[in-house]
C-alpha positions, 0 to 999 in steps of 0.5 A: 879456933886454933892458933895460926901462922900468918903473913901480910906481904905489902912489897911497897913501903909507900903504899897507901895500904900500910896503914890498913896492913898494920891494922889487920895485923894488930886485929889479927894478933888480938884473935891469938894469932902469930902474924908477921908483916914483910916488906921483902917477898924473899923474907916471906916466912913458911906457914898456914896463910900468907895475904899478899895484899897490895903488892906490885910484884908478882909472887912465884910459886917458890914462894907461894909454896911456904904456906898453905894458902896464898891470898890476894884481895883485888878490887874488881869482880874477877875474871873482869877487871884483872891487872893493875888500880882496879878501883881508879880505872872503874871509877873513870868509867863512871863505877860507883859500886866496886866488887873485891874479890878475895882469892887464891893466889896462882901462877898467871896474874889474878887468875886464882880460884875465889873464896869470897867477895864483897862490895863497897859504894861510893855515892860519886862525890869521894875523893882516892883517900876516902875511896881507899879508906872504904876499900882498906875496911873491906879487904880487913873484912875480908881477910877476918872472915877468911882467917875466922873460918879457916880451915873451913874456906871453899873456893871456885873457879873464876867464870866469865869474860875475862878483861884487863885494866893497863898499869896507870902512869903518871900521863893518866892525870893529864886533863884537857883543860878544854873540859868542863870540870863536871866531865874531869871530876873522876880524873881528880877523884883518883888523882893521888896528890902527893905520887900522880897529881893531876895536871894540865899543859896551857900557853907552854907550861904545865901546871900541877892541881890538888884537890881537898875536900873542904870541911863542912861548915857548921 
C-alpha cells in the first residue's frame, strides 16, 4: 500500500461528527498515511482524497480540483433522500434501516457517481446519539475500505427516482402536545438536546423537553 495524501474536511466545529472525524484520521495515520483535518474548506490542502464528511457547504470544483478524488458519505440510499439530515427525516418516517452511500463528489448536490454502501439498523427505541454513534462507525468503515483499496475503487452512476429531504429547522421539534407519546417518540428520537430540542406551546407559554435514556438497572 502506497503512502497517501489525505484530507478530512468537517466545516463545522460543532458538528456531531468531530469525534468520529478525529477517529478516521488517528486510524487513518496509523495505516502510514499523511492525513490533514480542516475545518476551513479554503485551507483545503492538494493531494490524492479529500472526504468531506458533514459538511454544511457545498464544495465547488475550484475546490475539488486539489485532489484526485472527493468523497462525500450520505446517509440515505442515493439518488433517494438527497439533501439535508437524512437520517432524522427517515426515522420520522418510521425507517429503522438506513443505507449510506459513499460517493464522488460533483457540481449539483449529492449527485456524484457511488463507490460503496452500507447499512445500519436500528431496532426503534435509539435515541439521535446512539443513532449517530452507529452512523460515525459506518462512515470510518466506509472511508477505511475506500482508503484500503485505493486506487483500485470503481464507481457508477446514481439509478432511480430521485427525492429530496428540506433542510430541518428548529420548528421541526415542535410537538402536539395533543399527541400520545408513542406517536411523538421519533420526533424525541432525533431531538438533538443541546442545538433543536423538542419543544411544546400550552395555555401561552412554550416549554422545552430533554429526553435521556435511563440506565439499566441491575
Amino acid at each position: 500500500m502506497r503512502k497517501l495524501k489525505i484530507s478530512i474536511l468537517n466545516d463545522s466545529p460543532r458538528s456531531w461528527f468531530v469525534p468520529y472525524g478525529q477517529e478516521l484520521v488517528l486510524k487513518l495515520r496509523e495505516r502510514g498515511h499523511e492525513v490533514a483535518r480542516i475545518e476551513n474548506t479554503q485551507e483545503l490542502p492538494r493531494g490524492d482524497i479529500a472526504f468531506f464528511l458533514s459538511c454544511e457547504q457545498i464544495i465547488g470544483k475550484d475546490v475539488r480540483d486539489r485532489n484526485t478524488n472527493n468523497i462525500v458519505i450520505h446517509a440515505s440510499a442515493l439518488p433517494q433522500g438527497k439533501g439535508w439530515s437524512p437520517l432524522a427525516w427517515q426515522i420520522l418516517e418510521g425507517k429503522n434501516e438506513i443505507t449510506l452511500t459513499m460517493f464522488e463528489a460533483a457540481d449539483d448536490v449529492d449527485a456524484g457517481d457511488v463507490f460503496a454502501t452500507e447499512t445500519i439498523t436500528f431496532d426503534g427505541h435509539e435515541l439521535i446519539d446512539e443513532m449517530r454513534q452507529k452512523e460515525g462507525e459506518a462512515i470510518i468503515s466506509l472511508a477505511l475500505r475506500f482508503v484500503d483499496a485505493y486506487p483500485n475503487v470503481t464507481s457508477r452512476p446514481q439509478e432511480g427516482k430521485e427525492s429530496i429531504y428540506p433542510k430541518r429547522a428548529p420548528k421541526d421539534s415542535e410537538l402536539d402536545p395533543k399527541k400520545p407519546l408513542t406517536e411523538l417518540f421519533n420526533q424525541l428520537r432525533v431531538a438533538d438536546n443541546e442545538r433543536y430540542p423538542a419543544f411544546f406551546t400550552h395555555r401561552g407559554h412554550t416549554y422545552v423537553l430533554k429526553i435521556f435514556k435511563k440506565d439499566n438497572e441491575k
